[in-house]
C-alpha positions in Angstrom: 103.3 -36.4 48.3 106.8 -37.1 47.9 106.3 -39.8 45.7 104.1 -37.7 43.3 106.7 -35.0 43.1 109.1 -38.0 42.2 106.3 -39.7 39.1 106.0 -35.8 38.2 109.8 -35.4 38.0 110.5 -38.3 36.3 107.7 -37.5 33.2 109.3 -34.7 32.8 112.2 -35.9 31.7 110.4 -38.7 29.7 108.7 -36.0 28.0 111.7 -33.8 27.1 113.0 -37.0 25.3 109.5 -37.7 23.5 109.4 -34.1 22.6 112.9 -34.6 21.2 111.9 -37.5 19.5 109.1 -36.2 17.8 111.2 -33.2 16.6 113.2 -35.5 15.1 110.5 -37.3 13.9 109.3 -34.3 12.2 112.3 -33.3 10.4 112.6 -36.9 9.0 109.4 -37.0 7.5 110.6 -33.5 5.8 114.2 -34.9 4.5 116.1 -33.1 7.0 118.1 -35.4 8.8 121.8 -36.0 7.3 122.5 -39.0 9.1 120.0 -42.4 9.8 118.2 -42.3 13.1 116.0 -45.4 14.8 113.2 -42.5 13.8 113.1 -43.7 10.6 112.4 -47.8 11.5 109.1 -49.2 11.3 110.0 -49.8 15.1 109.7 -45.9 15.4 105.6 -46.3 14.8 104.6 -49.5 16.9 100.7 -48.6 17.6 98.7 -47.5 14.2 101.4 -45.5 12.2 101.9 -43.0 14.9 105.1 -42.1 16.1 106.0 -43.4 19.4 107.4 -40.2 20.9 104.1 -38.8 20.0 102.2 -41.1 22.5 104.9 -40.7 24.5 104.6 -36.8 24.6 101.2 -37.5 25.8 101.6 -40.0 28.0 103.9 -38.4 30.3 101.8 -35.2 30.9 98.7 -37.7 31.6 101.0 -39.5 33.7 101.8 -36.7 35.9 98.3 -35.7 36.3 96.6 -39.0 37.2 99.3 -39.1 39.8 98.0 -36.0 41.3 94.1 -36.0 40.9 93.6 -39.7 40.0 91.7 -41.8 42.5 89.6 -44.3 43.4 90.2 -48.2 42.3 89.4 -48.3 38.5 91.5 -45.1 38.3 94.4 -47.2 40.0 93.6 -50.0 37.4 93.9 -48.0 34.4 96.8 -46.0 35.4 99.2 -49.4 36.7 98.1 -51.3 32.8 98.7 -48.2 31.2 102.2 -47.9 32.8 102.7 -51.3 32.6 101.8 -51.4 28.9 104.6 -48.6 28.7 107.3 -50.3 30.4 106.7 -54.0 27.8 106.9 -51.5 25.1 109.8 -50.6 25.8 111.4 -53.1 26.4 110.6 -54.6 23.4 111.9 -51.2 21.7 114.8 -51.8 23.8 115.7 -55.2 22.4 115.2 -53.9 18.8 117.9 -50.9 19.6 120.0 -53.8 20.9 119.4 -56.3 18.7 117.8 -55.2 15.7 118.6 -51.7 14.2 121.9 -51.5 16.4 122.1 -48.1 16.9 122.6 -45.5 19.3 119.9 -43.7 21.1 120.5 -41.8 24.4 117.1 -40.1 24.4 115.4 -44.1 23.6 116.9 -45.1 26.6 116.0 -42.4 28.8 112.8 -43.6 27.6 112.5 -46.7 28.6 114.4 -46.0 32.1 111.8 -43.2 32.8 109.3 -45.9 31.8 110.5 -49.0 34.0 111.2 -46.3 37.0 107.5 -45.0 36.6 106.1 -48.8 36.8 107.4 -49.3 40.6 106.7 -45.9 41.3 103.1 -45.9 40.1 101.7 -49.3 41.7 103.6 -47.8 45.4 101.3 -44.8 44.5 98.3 -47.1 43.6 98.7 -49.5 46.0 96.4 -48.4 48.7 93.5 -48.0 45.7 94.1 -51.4 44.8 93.5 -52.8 47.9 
């Protein structure tokens, strides 16, 4: 139980970043923002055009749910590629902040730390279903 109130912690905080995110988004798609953000890259909308804090803002809630009532061994399956999927993501977002666009972005990074936390976190939770 411990460990679920830990995964439900830590998507909260994930999603208070991906709802910041996608505020921001929002505004710069309106011509509100006076200064350039990483929410303007094309790194900003990896998967179809959609903004990545918007997957994000529904991954975390999901998250926190399949932590709680998610069982059995495809459950398990699903949940650990999801999260795992999550975690490569961002690192790959990670190296472009570094690397590529070269800007600053606390609320990325809180991303991606709540993202390669949850991976550990998640297959100690799924563990037993996997087996």
């Amino acid at each position: 139980m411990l460990l679920q109130i830990g995964i439900t912690i830590v998507c909260g905080v994930g999603l208070y970043a991906a709802l910041f995110m996608l505020a921001k988004t929002r505004r710069a798609e309106r011509g509100l923002l006076t200064e350039p953000s990483v929410v303007q890259t094309p790194a900003a909308r990896l998967y179809g055009g959609v903004p990545n804090a918007l997957l994000g803002a529904l991954y975390y809630p999901a998250l926190a749910l399949a932590s709680w009532f998610g069982r059995g061994h495809a459950v398990a399956l699903i949940v650990l590629s999801i999260c795992a999927f999550a975690a490569l993501t961002s690192a790959a977002l990670a190296y472009s902040l570094l690397f590529i666009t070269k800007r600053a972005c606390p609320y990325c990074w809180t991303a991606h730390a709540v993202n390669w936390s949850l991976l550990p976190a998640v297959w100690m939770l799924e563990r037993p279903w996997l087996v």
